[in-house]
Backbone and ligand atoms as CSV (ligand in chain L), in Angstrom:
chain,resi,resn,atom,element,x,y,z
A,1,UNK,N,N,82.549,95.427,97.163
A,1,UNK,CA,C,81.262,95.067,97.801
A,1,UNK,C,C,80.128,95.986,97.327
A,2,UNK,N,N,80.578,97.413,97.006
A,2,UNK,CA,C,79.189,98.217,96.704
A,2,UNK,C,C,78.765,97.548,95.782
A,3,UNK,N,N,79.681,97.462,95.072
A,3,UNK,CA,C,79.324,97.443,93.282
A,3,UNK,C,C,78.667,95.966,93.584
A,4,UNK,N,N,79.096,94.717,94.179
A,4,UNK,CA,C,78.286,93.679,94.028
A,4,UNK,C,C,76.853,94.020,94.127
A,5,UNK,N,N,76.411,94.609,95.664
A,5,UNK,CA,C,75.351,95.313,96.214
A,5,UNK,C,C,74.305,95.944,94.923
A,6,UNK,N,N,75.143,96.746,94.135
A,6,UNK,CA,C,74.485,97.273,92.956
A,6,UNK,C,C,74.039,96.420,91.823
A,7,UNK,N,N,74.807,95.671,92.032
A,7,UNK,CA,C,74.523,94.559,90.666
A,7,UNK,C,C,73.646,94.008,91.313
A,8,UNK,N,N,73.417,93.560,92.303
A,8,UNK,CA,C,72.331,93.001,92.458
A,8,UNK,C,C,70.735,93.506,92.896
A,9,UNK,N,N,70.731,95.184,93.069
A,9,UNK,CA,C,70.068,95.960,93.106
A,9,UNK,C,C,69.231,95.739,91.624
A,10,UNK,N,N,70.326,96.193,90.673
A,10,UNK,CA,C,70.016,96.264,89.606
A,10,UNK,C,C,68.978,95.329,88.900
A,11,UNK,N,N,69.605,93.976,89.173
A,11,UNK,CA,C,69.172,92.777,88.772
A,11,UNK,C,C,67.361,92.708,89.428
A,12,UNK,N,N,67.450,93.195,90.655
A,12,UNK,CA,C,66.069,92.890,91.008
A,12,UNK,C,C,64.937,94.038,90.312
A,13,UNK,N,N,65.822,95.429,90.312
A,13,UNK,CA,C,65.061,96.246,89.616
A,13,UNK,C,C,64.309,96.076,88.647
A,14,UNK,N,N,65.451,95.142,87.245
A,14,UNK,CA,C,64.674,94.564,86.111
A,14,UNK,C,C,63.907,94.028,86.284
A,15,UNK,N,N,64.203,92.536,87.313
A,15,UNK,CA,C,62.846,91.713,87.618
A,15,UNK,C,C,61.991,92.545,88.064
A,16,UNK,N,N,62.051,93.161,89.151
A,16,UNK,CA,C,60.761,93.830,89.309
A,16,UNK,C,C,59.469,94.654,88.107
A,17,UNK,N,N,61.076,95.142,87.007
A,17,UNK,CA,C,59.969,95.840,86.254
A,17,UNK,C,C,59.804,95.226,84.880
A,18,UNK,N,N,60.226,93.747,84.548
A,18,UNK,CA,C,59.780,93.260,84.063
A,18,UNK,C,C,58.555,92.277,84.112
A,19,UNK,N,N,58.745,91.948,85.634
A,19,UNK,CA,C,57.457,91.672,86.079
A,19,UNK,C,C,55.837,92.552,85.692
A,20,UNK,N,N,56.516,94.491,85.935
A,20,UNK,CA,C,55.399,95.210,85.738
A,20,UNK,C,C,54.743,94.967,84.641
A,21,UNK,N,N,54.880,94.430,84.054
A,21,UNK,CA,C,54.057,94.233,82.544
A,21,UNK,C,C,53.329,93.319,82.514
A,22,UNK,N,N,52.423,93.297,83.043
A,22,UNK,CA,C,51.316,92.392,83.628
A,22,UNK,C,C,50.430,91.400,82.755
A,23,UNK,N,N,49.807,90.409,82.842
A,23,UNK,CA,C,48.919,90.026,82.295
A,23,UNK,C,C,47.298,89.589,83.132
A,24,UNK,N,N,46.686,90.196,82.247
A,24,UNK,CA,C,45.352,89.827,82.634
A,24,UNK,C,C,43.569,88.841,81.844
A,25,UNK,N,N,43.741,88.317,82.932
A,25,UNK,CA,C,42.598,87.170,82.082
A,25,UNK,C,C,41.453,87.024,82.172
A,26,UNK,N,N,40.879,87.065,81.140
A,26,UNK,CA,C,39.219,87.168,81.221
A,26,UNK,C,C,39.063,85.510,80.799
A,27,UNK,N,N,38.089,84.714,81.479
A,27,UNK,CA,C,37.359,83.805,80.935
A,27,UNK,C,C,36.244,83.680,80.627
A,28,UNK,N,N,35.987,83.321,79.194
A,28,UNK,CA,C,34.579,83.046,78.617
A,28,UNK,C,C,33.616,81.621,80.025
A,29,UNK,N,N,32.558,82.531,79.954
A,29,UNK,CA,C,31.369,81.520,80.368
A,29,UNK,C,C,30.586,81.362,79.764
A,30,UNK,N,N,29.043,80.991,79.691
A,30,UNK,CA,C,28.018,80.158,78.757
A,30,UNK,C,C,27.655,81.173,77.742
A,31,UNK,N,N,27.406,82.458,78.554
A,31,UNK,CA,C,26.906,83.790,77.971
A,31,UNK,C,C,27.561,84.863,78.802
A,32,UNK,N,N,28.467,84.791,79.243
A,32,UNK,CA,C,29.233,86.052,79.810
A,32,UNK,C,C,30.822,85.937,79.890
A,33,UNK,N,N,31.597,87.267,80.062
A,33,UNK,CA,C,32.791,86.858,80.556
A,33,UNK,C,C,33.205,87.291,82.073
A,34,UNK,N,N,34.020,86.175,82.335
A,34,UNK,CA,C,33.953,86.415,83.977
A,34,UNK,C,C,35.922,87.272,83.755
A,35,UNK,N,N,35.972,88.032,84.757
A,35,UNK,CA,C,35.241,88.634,86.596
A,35,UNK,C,C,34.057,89.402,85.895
A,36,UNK,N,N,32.992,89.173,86.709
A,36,UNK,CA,C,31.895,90.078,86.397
A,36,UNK,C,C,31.926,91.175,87.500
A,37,UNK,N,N,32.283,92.479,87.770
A,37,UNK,CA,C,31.943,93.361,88.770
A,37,UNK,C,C,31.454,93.439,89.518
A,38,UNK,N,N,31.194,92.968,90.940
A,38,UNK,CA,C,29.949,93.208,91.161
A,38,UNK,C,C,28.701,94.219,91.592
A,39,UNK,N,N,29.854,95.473,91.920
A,39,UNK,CA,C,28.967,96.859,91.495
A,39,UNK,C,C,28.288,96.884,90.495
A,40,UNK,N,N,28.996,96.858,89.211
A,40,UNK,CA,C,28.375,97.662,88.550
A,40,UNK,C,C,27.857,95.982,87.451
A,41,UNK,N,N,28.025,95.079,87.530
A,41,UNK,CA,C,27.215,94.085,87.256
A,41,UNK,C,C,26.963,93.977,85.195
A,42,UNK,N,N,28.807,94.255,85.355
A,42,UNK,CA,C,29.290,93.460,84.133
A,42,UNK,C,C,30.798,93.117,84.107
A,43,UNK,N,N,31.292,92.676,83.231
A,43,UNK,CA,C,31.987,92.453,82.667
A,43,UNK,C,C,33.356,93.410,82.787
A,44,UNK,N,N,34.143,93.197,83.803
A,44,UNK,CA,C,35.096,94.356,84.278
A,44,UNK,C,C,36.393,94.234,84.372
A,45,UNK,N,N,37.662,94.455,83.193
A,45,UNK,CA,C,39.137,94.239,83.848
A,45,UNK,C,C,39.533,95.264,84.324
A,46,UNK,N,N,40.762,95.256,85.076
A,46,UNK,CA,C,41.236,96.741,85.293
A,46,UNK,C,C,42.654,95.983,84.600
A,47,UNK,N,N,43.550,97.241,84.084
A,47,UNK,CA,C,44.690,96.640,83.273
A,47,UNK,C,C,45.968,98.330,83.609
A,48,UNK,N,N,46.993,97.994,83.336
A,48,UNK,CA,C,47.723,99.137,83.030
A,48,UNK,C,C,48.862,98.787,81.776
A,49,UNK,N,N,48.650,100.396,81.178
A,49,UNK,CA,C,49.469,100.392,79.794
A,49,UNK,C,C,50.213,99.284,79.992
A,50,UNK,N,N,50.748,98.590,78.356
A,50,UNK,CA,C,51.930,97.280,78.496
A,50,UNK,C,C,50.841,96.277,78.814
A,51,UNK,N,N,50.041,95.796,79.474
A,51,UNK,CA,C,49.879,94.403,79.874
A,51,UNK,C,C,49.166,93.909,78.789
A,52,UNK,N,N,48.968,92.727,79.104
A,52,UNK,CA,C,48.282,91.990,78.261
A,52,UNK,C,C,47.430,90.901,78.688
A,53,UNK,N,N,46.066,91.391,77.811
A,53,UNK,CA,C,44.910,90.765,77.781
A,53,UNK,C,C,44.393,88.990,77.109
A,54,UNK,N,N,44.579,88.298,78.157
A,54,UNK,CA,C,44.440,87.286,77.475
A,54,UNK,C,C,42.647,86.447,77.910
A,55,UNK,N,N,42.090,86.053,76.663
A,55,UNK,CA,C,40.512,85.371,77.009
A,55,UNK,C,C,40.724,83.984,76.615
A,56,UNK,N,N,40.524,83.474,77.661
A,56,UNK,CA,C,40.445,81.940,77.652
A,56,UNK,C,C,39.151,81.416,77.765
A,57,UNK,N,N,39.047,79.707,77.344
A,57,UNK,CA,C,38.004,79.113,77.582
A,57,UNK,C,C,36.747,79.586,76.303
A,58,UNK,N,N,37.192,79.964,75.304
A,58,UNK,CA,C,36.820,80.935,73.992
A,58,UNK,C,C,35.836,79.172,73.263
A,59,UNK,N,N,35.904,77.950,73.370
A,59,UNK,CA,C,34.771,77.724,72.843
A,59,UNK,C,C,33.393,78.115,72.856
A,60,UNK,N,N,33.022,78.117,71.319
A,60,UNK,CA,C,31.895,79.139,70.678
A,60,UNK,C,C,32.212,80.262,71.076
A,61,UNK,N,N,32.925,80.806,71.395
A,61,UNK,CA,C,32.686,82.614,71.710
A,61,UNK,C,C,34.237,83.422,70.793
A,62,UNK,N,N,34.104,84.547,70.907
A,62,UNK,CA,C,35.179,85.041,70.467
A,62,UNK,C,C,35.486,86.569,70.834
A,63,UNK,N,N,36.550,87.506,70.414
A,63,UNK,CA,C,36.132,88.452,71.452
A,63,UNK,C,C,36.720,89.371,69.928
A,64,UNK,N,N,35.724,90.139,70.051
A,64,UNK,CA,C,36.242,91.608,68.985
A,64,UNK,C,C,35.643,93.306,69.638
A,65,UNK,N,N,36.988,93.760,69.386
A,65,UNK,CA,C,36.535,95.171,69.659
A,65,UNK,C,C,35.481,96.163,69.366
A,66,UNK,N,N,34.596,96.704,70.010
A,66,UNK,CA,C,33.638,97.714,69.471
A,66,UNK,C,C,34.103,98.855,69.589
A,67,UNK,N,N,34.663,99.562,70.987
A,67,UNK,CA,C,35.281,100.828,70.870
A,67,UNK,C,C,36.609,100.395,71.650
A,68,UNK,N,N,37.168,101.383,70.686
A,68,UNK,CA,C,38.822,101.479,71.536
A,68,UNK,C,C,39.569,103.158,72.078
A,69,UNK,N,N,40.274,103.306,72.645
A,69,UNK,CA,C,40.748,104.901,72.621
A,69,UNK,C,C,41.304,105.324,71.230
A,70,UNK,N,N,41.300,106.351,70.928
A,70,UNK,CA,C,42.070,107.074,70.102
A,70,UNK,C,C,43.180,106.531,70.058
A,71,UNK,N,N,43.723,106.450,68.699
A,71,UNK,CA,C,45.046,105.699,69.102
A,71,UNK,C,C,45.455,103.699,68.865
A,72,UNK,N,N,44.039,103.058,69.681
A,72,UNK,CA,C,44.302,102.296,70.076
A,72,UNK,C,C,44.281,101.223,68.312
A,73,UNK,N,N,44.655,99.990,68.798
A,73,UNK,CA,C,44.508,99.099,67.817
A,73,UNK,C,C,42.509,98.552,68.123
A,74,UNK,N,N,42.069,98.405,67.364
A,74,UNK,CA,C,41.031,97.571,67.213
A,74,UNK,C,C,41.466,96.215,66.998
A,75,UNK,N,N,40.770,94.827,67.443
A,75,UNK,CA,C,40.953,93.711,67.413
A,75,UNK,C,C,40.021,92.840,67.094
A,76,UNK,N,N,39.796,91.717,66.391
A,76,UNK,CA,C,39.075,90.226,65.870
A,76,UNK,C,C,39.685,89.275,66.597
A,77,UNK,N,N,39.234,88.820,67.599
A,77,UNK,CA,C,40.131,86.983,67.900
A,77,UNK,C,C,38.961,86.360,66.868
A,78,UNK,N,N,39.544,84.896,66.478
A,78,UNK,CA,C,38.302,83.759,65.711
A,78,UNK,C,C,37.820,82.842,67.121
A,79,UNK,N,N,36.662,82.481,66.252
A,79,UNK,CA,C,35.540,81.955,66.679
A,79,UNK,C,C,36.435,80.524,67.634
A,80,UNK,N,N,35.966,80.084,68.846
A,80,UNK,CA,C,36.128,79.161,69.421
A,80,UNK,C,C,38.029,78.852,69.504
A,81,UNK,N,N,38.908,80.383,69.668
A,81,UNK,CA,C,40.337,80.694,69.642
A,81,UNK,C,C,40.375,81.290,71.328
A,82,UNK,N,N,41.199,80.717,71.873
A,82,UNK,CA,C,41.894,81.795,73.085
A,82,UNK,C,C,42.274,83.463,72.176
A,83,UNK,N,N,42.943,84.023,72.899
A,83,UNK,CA,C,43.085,84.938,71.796
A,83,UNK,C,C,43.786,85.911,72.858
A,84,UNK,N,N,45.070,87.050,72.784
A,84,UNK,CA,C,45.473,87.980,73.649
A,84,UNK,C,C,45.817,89.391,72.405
A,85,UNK,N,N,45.740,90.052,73.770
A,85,UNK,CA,C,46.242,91.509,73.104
A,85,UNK,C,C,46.832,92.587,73.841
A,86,UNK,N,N,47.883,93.218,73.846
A,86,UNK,CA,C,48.812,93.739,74.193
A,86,UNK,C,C,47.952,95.684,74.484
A,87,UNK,N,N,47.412,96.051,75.263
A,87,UNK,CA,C,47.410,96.943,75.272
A,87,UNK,C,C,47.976,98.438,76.012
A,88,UNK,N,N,48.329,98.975,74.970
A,88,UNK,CA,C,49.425,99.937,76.078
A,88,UNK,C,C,48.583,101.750,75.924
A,89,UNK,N,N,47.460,101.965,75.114
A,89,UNK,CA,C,46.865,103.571,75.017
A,89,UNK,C,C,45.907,103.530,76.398
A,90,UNK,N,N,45.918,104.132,77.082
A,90,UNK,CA,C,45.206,104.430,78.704
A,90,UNK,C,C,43.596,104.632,77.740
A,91,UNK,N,N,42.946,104.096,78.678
A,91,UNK,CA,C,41.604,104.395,78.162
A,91,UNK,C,C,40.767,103.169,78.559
A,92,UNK,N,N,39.364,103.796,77.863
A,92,UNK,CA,C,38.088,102.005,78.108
A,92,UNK,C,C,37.943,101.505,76.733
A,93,UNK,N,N,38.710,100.159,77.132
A,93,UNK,CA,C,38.105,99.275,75.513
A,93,UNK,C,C,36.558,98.762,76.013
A,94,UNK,N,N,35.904,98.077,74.693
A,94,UNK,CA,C,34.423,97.502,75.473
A,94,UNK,C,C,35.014,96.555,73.983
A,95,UNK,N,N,34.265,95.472,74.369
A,95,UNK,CA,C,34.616,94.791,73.398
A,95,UNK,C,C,33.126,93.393,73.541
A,96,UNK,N,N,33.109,92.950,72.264
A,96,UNK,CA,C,32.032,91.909,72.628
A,96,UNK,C,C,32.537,90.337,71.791
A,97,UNK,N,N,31.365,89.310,72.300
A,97,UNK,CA,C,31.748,87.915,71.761
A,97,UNK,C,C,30.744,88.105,70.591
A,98,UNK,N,N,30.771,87.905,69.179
A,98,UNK,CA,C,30.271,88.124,68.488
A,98,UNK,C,C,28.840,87.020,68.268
A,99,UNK,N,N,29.170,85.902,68.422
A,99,UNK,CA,C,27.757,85.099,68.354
A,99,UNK,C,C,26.938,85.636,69.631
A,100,UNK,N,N,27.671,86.141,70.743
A,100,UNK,CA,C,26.044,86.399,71.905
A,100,UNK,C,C,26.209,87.787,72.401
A,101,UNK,N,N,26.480,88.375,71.596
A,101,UNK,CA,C,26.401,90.143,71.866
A,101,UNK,C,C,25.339,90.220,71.983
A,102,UNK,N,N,24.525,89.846,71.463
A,102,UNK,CA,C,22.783,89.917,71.668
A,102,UNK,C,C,22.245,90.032,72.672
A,103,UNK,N,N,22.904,88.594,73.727
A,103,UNK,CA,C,22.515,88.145,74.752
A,103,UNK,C,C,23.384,88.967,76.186
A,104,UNK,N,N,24.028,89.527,75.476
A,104,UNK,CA,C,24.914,90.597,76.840
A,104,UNK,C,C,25.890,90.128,76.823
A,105,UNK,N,N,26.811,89.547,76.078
A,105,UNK,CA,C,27.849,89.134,76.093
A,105,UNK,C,C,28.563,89.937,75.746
A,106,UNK,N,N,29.265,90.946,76.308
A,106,UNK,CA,C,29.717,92.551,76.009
A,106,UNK,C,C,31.310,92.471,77.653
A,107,UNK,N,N,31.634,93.098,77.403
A,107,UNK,CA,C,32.917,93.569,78.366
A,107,UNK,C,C,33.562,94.697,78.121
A,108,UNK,N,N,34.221,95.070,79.807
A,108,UNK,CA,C,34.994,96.460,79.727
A,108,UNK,C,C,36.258,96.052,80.078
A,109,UNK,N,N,37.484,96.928,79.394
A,109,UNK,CA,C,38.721,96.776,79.681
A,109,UNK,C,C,39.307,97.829,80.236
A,110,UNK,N,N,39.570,98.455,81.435
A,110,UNK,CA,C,39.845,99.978,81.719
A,110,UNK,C,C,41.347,99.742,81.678
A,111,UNK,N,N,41.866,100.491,81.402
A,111,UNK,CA,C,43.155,100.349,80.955
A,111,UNK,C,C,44.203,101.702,81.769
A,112,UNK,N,N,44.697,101.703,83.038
A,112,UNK,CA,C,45.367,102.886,83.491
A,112,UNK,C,C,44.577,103.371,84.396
A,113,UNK,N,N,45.097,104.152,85.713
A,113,UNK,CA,C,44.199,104.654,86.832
A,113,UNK,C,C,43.309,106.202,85.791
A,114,UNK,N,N,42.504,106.512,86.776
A,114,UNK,CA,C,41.428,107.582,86.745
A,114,UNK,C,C,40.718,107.530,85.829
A,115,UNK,N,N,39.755,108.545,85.147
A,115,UNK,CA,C,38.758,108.535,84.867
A,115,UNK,C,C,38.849,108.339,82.808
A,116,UNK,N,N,38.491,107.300,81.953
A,116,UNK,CA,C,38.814,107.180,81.248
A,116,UNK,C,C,38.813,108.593,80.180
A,117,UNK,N,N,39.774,108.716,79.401
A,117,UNK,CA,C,39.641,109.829,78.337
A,117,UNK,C,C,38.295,109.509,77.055
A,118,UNK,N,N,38.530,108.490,76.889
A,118,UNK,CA,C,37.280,108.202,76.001
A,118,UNK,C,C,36.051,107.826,76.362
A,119,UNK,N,N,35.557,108.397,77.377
A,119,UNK,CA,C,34.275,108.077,78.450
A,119,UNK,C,C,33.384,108.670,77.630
A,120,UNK,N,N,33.670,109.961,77.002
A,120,UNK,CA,C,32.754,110.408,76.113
A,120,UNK,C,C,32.214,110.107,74.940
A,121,UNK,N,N,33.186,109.761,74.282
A,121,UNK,CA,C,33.011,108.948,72.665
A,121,UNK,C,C,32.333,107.442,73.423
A,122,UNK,N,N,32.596,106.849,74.400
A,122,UNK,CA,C,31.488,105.755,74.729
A,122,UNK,C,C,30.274,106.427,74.704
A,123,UNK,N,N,29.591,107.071,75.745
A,123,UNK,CA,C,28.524,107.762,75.825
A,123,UNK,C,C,28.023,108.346,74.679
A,124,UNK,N,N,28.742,108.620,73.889
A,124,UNK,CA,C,28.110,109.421,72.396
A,124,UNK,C,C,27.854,108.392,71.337
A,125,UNK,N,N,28.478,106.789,71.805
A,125,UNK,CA,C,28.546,106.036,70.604
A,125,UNK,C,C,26.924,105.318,70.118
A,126,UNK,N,N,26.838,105.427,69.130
A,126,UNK,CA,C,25.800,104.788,68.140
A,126,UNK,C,C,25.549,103.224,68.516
A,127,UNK,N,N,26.803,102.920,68.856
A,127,UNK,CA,C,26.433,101.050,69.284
A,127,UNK,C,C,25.470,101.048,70.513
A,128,UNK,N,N,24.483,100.822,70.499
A,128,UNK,CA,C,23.687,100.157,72.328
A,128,UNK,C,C,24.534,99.748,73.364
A,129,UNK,N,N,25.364,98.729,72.824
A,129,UNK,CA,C,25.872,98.022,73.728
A,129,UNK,C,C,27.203,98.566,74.376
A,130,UNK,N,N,27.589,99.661,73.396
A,130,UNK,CA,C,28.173,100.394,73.652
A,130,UNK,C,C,27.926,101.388,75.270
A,131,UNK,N,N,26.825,102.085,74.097
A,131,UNK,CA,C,26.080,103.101,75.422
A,131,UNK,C,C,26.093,102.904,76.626
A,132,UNK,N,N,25.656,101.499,76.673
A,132,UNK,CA,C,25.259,100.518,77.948
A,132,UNK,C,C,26.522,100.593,78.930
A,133,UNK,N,N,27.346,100.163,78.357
A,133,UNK,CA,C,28.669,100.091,78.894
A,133,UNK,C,C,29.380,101.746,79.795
A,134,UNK,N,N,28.666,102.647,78.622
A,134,UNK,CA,C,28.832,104.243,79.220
A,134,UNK,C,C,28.441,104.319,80.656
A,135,UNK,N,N,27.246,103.933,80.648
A,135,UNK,CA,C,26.101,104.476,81.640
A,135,UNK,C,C,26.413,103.749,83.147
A,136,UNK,N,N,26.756,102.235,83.201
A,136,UNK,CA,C,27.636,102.103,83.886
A,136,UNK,C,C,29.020,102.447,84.387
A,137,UNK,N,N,29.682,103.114,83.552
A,137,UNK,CA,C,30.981,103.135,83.915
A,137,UNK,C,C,30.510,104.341,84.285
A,138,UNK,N,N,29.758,105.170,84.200
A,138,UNK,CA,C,29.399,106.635,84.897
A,138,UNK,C,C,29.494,106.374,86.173
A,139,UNK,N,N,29.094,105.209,86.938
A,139,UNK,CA,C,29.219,105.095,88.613
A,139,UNK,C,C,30.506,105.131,89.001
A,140,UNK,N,N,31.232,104.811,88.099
A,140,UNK,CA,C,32.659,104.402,88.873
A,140,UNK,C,C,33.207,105.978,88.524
A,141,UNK,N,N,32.922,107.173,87.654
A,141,UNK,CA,C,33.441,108.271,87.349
A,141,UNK,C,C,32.602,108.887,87.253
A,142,UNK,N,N,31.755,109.136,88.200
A,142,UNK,CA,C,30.865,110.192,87.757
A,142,UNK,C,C,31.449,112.111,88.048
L,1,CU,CU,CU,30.104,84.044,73.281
């Protein structure tokens, strides 16, 4: 009887922690991607190492990386493609849709609890839209 008990301990353990490997979804809108925050009034996932990022609803839009952590992979989805990505380095991706970056079509991916490690290299970065993305995420870590 233990040992059944255990086996089936076991069994849920996996499920459970195969479950942990989460996925999370951003959907493209006209000129933004939704969940939009509504603190801080953009573009906001929260994610932990392992999961994966999937953007749907990608006609006309597409999603490519601007900054990533140290470490991380940089990414291209194509134009008018769903598109996912597996991220497991703790940190803030920002990433934009390349035809309406212009228009604010920009997003954050926080990736792991507390205060991101690459908060600084955002804040120091040369991209605007980048910056932009800094200066907000300063509320949530200041
Ligand atoms: Cu777009």
């Amino acid at each position: 009887m233990k040992m059944i008990k255990f086996g089936i301990f076991s069994l849920a353990l996996a499920a459970s922690m195969a479950a942990s490997a989460g996925e999370v979804t951003i959907i493209a809108g006209p000129r933004n991607f939704d969940p939009i925050d509504p603190d801080l009034n953009i573009s906001l996932v929260k994610a932990q190492p392992g999961d994966t990022i999937a953007w749907k609803n990608m006609s006309t839009h597409n999603t490519k990386s601007i900054e990533v952590p140290q470490g991380a992979q940089q990414w291209e989805g194509k134009l008018n493609e769903d598109f996912h990505v597996k991220l497991d380095v703790p940190g803030a991706y920002v990433y934009e849709c390349v035809p309406h970056a212009s228009m604010g079509m920009v997003g954050v991916i926080l990736v792991g609890d507390g205060k991101p490690a690459n908060l600084d290299a955002i804040n120091a970065s040369s991209n605007p839209l980048v910056k932009r993305m800094g200066k907000k995420l300063a509320k949530l870590f200041p």
